[in-house]
Structures are given as C-alpha cells and as structure tokens.
C-alpha positions in Angstrom: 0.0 0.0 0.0 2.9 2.7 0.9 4.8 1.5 -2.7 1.3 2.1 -4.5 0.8 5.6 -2.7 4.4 7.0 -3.5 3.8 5.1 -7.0 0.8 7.7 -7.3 2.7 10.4 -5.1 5.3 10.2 -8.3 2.8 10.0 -11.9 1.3 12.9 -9.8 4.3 15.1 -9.3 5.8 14.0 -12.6 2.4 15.3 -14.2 1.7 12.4 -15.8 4.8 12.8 -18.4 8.4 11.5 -19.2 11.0 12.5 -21.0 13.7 10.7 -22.9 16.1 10.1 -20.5 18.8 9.4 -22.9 18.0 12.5 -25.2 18.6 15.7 -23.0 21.5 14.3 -20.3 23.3 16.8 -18.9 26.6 14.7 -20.5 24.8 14.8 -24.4 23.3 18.2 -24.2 24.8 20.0 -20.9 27.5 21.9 -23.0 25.5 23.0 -26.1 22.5 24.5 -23.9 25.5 26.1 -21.3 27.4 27.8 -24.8 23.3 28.6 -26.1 23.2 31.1 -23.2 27.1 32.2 -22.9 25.9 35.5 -22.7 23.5 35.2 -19.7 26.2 33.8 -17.9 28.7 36.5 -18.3 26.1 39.4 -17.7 25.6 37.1 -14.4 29.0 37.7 -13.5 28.8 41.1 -14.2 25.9 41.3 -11.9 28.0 39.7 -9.0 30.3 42.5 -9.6 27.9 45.4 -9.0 26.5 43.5 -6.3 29.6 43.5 -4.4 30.2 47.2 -5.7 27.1 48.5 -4.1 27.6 46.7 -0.8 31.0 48.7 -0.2 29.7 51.9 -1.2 28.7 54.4 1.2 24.6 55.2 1.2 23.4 57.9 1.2 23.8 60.2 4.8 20.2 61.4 5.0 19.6 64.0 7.6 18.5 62.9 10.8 17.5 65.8 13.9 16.6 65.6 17.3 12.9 65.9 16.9 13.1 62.6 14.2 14.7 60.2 17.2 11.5 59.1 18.6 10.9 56.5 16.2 14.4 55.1 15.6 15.2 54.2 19.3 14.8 50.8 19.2 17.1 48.8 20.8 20.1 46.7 19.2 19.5 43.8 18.3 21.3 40.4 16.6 19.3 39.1 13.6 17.1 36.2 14.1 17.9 35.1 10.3 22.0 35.9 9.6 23.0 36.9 6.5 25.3 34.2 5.9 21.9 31.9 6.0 20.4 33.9 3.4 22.1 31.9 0.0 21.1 28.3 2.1 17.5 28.8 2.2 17.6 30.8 -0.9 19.7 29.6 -3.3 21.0 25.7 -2.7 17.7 24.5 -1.5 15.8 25.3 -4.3 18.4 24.4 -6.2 18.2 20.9 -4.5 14.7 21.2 -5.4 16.0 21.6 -9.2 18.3 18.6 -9.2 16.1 16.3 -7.6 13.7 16.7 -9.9 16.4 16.5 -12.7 17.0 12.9 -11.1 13.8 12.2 -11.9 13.4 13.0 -15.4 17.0 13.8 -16.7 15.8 17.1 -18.5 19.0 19.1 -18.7 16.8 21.8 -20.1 14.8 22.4 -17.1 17.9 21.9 -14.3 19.8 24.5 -16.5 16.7 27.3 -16.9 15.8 26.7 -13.6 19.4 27.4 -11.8 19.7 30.5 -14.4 16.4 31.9 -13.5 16.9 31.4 -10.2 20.7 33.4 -10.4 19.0 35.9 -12.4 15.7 36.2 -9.7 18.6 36.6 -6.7 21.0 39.1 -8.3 18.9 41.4 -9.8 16.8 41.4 -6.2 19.9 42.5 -5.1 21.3 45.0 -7.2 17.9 46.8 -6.9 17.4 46.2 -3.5 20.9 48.0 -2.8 20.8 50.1 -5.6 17.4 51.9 -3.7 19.2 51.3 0.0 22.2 53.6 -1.1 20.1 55.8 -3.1 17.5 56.5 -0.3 19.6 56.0 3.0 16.2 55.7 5.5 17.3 55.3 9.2 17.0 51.6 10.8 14.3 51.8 13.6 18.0 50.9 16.1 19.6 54.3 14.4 19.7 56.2 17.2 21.9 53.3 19.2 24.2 52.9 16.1 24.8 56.5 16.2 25.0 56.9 20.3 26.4 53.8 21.3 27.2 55.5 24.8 23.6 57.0 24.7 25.3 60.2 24.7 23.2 62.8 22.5 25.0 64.7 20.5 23.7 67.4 17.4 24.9 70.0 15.2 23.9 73.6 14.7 21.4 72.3 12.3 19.7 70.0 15.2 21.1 67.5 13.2 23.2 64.2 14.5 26.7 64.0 15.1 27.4 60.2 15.5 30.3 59.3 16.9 29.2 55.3 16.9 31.0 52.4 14.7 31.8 53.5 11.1 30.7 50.0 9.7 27.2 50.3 12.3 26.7 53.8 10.9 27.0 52.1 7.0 24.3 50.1 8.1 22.1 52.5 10.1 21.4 54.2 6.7 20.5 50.8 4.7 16.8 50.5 6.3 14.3 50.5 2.6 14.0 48.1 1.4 14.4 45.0 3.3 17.2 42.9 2.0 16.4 39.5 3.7 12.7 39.8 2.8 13.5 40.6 -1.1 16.1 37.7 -1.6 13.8 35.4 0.4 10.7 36.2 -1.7 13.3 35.7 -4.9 14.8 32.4 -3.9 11.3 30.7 -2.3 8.9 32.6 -5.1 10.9 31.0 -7.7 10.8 27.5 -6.1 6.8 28.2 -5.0 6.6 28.8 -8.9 8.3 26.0 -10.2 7.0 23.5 -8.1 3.2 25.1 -9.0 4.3 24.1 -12.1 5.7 20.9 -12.1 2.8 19.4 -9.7 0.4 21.1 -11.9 -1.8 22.9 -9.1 -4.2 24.6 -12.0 -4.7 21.4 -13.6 -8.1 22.6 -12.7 -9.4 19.1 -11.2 -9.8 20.6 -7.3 -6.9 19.3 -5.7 -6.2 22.1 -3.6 -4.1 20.1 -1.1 -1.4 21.1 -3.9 -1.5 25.1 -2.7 0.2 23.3 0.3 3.4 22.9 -1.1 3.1 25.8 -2.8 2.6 28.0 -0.2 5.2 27.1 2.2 8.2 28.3 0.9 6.4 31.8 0.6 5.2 30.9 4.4 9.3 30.9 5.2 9.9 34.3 3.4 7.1 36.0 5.4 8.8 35.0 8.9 12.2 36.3 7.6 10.1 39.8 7.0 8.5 39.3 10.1 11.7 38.8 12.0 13.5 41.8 10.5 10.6 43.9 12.2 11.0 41.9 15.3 14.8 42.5 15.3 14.1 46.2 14.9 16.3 46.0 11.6 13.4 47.3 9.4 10.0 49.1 9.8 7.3 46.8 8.3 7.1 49.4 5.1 10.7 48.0 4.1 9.7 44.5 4.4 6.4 45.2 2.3 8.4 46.7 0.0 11.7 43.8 -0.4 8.7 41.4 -0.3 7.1 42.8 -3.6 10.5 43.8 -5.0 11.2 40.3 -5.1 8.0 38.4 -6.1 8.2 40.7 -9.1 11.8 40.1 -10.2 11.7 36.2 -9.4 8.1 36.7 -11.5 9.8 37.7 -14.8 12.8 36.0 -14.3 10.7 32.7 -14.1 8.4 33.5 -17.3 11.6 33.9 -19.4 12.1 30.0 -19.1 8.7 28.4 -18.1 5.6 28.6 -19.1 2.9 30.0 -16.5 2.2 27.4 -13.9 -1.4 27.4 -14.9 -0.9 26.6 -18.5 -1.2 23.0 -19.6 2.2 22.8 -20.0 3.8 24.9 -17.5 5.0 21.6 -16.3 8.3 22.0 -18.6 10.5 24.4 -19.5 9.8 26.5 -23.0 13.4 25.3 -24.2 12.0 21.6 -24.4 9.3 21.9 -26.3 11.2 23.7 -28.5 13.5 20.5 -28.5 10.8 17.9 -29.0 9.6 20.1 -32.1 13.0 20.1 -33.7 13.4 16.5 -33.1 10.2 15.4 -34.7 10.8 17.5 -37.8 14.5 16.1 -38.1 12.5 12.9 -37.8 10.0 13.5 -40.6 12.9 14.8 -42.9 15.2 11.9 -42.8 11.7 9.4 -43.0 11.4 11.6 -46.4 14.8 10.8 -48.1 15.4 8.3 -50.7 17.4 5.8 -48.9 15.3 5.6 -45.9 12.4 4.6 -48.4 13.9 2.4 -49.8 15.1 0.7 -46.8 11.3 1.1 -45.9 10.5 -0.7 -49.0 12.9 -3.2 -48.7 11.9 -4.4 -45.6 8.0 -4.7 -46.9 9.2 -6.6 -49.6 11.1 -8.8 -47.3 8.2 -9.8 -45.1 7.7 -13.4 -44.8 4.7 -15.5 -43.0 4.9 -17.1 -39.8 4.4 -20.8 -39.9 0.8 -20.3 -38.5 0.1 -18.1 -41.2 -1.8 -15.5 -39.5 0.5 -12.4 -39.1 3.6 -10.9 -41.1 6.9 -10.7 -39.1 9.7 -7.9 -41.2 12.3 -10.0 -41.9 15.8 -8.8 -44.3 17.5 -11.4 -45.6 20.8 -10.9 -44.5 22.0 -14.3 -43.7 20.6 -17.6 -44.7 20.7 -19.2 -41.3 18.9 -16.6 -40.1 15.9 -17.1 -42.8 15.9 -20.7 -42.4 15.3 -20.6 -38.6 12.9 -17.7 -39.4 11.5 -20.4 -41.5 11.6 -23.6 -39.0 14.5 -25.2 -40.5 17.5 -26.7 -38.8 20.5 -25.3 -40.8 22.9 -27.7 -39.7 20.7 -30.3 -41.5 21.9 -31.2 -45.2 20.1 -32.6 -47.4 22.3 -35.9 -48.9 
C-alpha cells in the first residue's frame, strides 16, 4: 500500500509525463545548452560584480534631527535570520529542489533554466534592493543606538546628529528601505513556489487544492524572515512590504523567461524543451522523407515473410541464410544428402 501511494505520489508530481532520459542528459546536451546562453552567464557575473560594488559603497547620509529620534530608538538587536543563511535557504535548497527533480526526469533543459532563473531572480533582487538602500539611506528603527552607542546625545547647529558610533554600524544605520532578507527570500522561495506550482500542476483545474500546500510554504518561510526583521528592529514593516514585492516581481519575470505559467497545460516543462521535441520530430520526418530511408522502408515490406501459422507478417531482411531458415523452421545444420 505505501509503494502504490508514493507510486501515485510520483505520476502525480511527474504530471503524468516522461522524457527521454537518454535525449537531454546533462553529458549529451549539458555543453551545447551552457554555450546557447554564454551570454546570460557572463552578464551574471557582471551582476555579481555590481552586487559587491554596491555593498562597499557608502549610502546615502540622509539627515537625521533631534525631533526625528523618537521612532528610531529601538534597541540593538542580533538578527534572528544571519546573513550568511540567506544563500542556504535561498539559493542551494531550491536548487536541490532543481536537481532532484532532474534525477527524476533527466531534463537538462529544465535543471539549466531553472538554476539560471533562479541566479538571475537573486542578483537582480539585489542590485535593486541595494541600488534603492544607497540611493535612499532611510534610518534603521535601532539608528539612534548605532549612532550613540554611549547613549550620549550629540547634534549639530542644524539640530542635526553627530554620531560618533562604529563606522561599519553607521554604513548600516542608513540601509533601512527596502528589506534585503525579505527581497532575496521572496526571490529564492517565489521561484521555487513557482516551479514546483508548475511541475505538480496545481491549476490542472481538477480541485486538488491540497497542492496550494506545497506551494505555499516556501512563501510561508519568506514571510517569517520579513516578520523577523521587524521583530529585530532592523526594518519598519514598510521596508519589508516593500523587499517582499520587489522580489515576487523580479523572481516573476525572471521565471516567465524559461517556463511557461504554472497554470498553462504545459507549465509543467521548460519553453526550451518543447522547442526540442519540435525540432526533433521535424528532423524525424525529414530523414523518413529521403530516398534511402524509403527504400530501406520498401525493402523491408518486400522482405516480409509469413509465420508458420500463417496469420500475421513478421519484417524479416534477408541478410543471412541461417537466419531465414530458422525464421522459417528449419535446422540449418541439416543437409540434405
């Protein structure tokens, strides 16, 4: 009964379909699809660059007066959700996700688009999510303890602060909007909540909403990481409505460059192989059309001999007497004298 139900558990997750394993390997086709999309890989890389660029970079100092402390005195806090987790949750296990399922039907088209996208969904996140952070520099709600680490109060002729707290703190006391953990999280776990919509076919439009499960919980881990950046006082709850929508809307177009949308009948693949399968059955129905296939084609019509019942036609060639005479009942180590 258990073998039956993850039998099911499988045709259902699989969507009912399989591809030729021995046509799109990652060893036959893994090189031509990597060199078909060169050029997304090296903008990647480029995209890693401004990425780091923009983290280095000072934001900017926007100004900050006594009368504006009230609401960024929240205490300092660690973060519930480090940084360095951020690329786990967001990056390998999806990507997991991606080569499981490439175990499963060895479709190097969808590991490859899927990682890509995914890159693509992450980076971009981030190089408009820090782009906006140095551009806008909005107080964290803990700015006035980053600034007066001693508690110590101390203001210009303007009114306005003169911090004398860590530089690196101070950096980061003017990177509040938008949330950076909320926008990668909703890129990494909105891609994966997409492409697992897809591939267990959740608008398949028979009622199984027990499907929105799965779906929904990786978008159920990206809200707690907003929620704890509030909690943390790292963020006010704008700059985590505002990272989440950043990233559901990158990950969103970086997605529908590669798959189909989840509720179409075949947003269960990647564009790339149907593309594939099309190309394939029209180099099929070429080489069926040239001469020497039909006459091979002919040939072995011609060459059809009866079974000894009689009642059906087996294709036979006749490229070796013993062959035809066991095809014919014979002994051919039987001479005749």
């Amino acid at each position: 009964m258990a073998l039956g139900g993850f039998a099911k558990f499988w045709t259902f997750f699989q969507g009912g379909r399989q591809i030729d394993p021995s046509a799109h390997t990652i060893k036959s086709h893994g090189a031509t699809v990597a060199r078909n999309h060169l050029h997304d890989w090296i903008i990647l890389v480029l995209l890693i660059i401004i990425e780091v660029i923009l983290n280095k970079i000072q934001p900017f100092h926007r100004f900050v007066g006594r009368d504006m402390m009230e609401d960024l005195m929240y205490p300092m806090k660690k973060n519930t959700v480090p940084i360095w987790t951020v690329p786990l949750y967001a990056v390998l296990l999806p990507i997991t996700v991606f080569l499981f399922v490439y175990m499963r039907r060895r479709d190097v088209y969808d590991l490859h688009h899927s990682v890509l996208g995914l890159l693509y969904a992450i980076l971009i996140t981030g190089v408009l999510t820090d782009s906006i952070k140095d551009a806008v520099g909005r107080p964290r709600p803990d700015f006035f303890w980053r600034c007066f680490p001693d508690g110590v109060q101390v203001y210009d002729k303007f009114g306005g602060v003169v911090c004398h707290g860590n530089a690196d703190e101070m950096k980061e006391g003017h990177k509040s909007f938008p949330s950076g953990h909320t926008s990668w999280s909703f890129a990494g776990l909105g891609f994966l909540s997409l492409y697992l919509s897809g591939k267990i076919k959740v608008f398949d439009r028979k009622g199984h909403v027990a499907k929105l499960c799965i779906v929904f919980l990786p978008l159920l881990f990206a809200c707690m990481v907003g929620i704890s950046r509030v909690d943390d006082y790292w963020h006010h709850w704008t700059d985590v409505f505002a990272g989440g929508l950043l990233g559901l809307v990158v990950t969103t177009f970086c997605y529908s460059q590669f798959f189909p949308p989840p509720y179409n009948d075949d947003g269960w693949g990647p564009y790339a192989y149907f593309v594939a399968m099309e190309e394939s059955r029209n180099n099929a129905s070429l080489n069926r059309e040239l001469p020497a296939v039909q006459t091979m084609d002919e040939s072995r019509l011609v060459n059809q001999v009866p079974r000894r019942n009689g009642d059906a036609l087996t294709p036979f060639t006749y490229l070796s007497p013993t062959l035809e005479a066991m095809e014919m009942g014979h002994n051919p180590q039987v001479k005749s004298s």
